[in-house]
C-alpha positions in Angstrom: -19.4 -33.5 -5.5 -17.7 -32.2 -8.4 -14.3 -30.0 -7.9 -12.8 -27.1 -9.8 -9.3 -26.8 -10.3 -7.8 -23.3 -10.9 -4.9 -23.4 -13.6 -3.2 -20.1 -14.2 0.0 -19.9 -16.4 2.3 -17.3 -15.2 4.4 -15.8 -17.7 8.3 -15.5 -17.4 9.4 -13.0 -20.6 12.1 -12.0 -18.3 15.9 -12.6 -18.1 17.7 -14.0 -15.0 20.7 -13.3 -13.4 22.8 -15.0 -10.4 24.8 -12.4 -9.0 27.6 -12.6 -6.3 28.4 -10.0 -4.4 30.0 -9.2 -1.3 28.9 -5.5 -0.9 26.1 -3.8 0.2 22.3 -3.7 -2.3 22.4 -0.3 -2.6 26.3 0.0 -3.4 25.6 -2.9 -6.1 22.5 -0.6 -7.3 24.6 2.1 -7.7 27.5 0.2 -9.3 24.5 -1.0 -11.9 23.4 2.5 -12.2 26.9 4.0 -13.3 27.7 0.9 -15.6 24.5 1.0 -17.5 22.8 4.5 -17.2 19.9 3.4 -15.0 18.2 4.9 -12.2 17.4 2.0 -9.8 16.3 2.9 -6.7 15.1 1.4 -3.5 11.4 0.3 -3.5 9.2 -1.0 -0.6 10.9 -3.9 0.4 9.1 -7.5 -0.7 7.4 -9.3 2.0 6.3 -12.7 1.8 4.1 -14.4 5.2 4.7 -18.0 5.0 2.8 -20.4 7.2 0.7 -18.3 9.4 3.7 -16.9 11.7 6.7 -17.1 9.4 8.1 -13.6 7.2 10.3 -13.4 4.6 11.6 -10.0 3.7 13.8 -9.3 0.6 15.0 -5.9 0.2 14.4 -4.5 -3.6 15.4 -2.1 -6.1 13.7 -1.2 -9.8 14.3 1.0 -13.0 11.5 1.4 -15.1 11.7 2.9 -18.6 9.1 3.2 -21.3 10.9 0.3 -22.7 12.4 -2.0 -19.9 12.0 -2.9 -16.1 15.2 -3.7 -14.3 14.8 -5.0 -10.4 17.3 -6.0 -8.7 16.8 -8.3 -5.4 18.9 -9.8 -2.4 18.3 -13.2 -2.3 18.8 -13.8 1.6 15.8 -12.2 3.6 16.5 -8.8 6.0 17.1 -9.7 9.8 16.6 -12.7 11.5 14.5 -15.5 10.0 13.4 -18.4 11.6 13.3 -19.8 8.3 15.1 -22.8 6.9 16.0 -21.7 4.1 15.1 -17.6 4.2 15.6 -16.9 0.4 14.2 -15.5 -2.4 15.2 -18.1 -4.6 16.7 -21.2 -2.2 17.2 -22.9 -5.6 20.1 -20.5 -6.1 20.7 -19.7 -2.4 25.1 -20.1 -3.5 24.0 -16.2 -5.3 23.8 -12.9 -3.3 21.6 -11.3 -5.2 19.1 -11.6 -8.0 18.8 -9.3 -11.1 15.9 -9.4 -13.1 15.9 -8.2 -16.8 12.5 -7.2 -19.3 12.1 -5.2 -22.1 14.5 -3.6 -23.8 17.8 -4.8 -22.1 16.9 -8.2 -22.9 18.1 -7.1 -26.2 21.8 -7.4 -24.8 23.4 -10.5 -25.6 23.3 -12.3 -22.2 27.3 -12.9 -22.6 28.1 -9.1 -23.4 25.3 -8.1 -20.4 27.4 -10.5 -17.7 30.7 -9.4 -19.7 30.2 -5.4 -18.7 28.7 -6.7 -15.0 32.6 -8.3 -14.3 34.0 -5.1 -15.1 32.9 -3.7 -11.8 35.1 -4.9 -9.0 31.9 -5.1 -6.5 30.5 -8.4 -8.5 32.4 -11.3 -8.5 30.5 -13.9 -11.0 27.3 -13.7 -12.8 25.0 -16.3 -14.2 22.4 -16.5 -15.8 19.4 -18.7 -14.9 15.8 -19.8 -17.1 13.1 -18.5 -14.5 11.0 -21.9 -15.8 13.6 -24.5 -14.5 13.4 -22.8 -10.9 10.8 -24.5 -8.0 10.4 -21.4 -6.5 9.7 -19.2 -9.8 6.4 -17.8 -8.6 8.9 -15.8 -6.0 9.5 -13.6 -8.9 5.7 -13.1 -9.6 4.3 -9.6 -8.7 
């Protein structure tokens, strides 16, 4: 018997930032919202089921403009896991939070973009990361 395989190529246009950050996701989302004249606000938080009886639950903020999306994510799940590893990304587990960039602020020159984040006492170091060199990219898919 002959077998299909399904290839599907998921695309990454999207900036990505490690953020660490002792504070609170929606005092963060509000720091980001003074600092760069956004509006992100607290969406339905992500829920992933993993193998049958396991859930991951990442809380989640986005700004969407005609001309960008902004979403910003905590990388360690809501509550109790029973999870090994319960984060968004465990390939950047050392990071508090995850902040995704597309459209127009990708514009920014990623140096000037995690320049302006420092300003603001509430973060403590930013990096930025290429989505493709993750394992656990398709996390970020929605």
């Amino acid at each position: 018997m002959k077998s299909l395989h399904l290839d599907i190529e998921y695309n990454f246009d999207f900036d990505l930032f490690g953020v660490v950050s002792p504070v609170k996701d929606y005092k963060l989302a509000w720091a980001l919202n003074n600092l760069f004249d956004l509006r992100l606000s607290k969406q339905q938080d992500l829920c992933y089921d993993l193998h049958g009886k396991d859930r991951l639950i990442i809380s989640n903020y986005q700004h969407i403009s005609d001309h960008s999306t902004v979403r910003l994510f905590k990388n360690k799940a809501l509550g109790p896991s029973t999870l090994k590893k319960p984060f968004l990304l465990p390939d950047i587990k050392e990071y508090d939070y995850v902040l995704q960039l597309a459209g127009a602020m990708q514009q920014l020159y990623p140096q000037e973009f995690i320049r302006t984040l420092l300003h603001t006492p509430l973060v403590q170091y930013v990096k930025q990361f290429d989505p493709l060199t993750l394992k656990f990219k398709e996390n970020l898919i929605f």
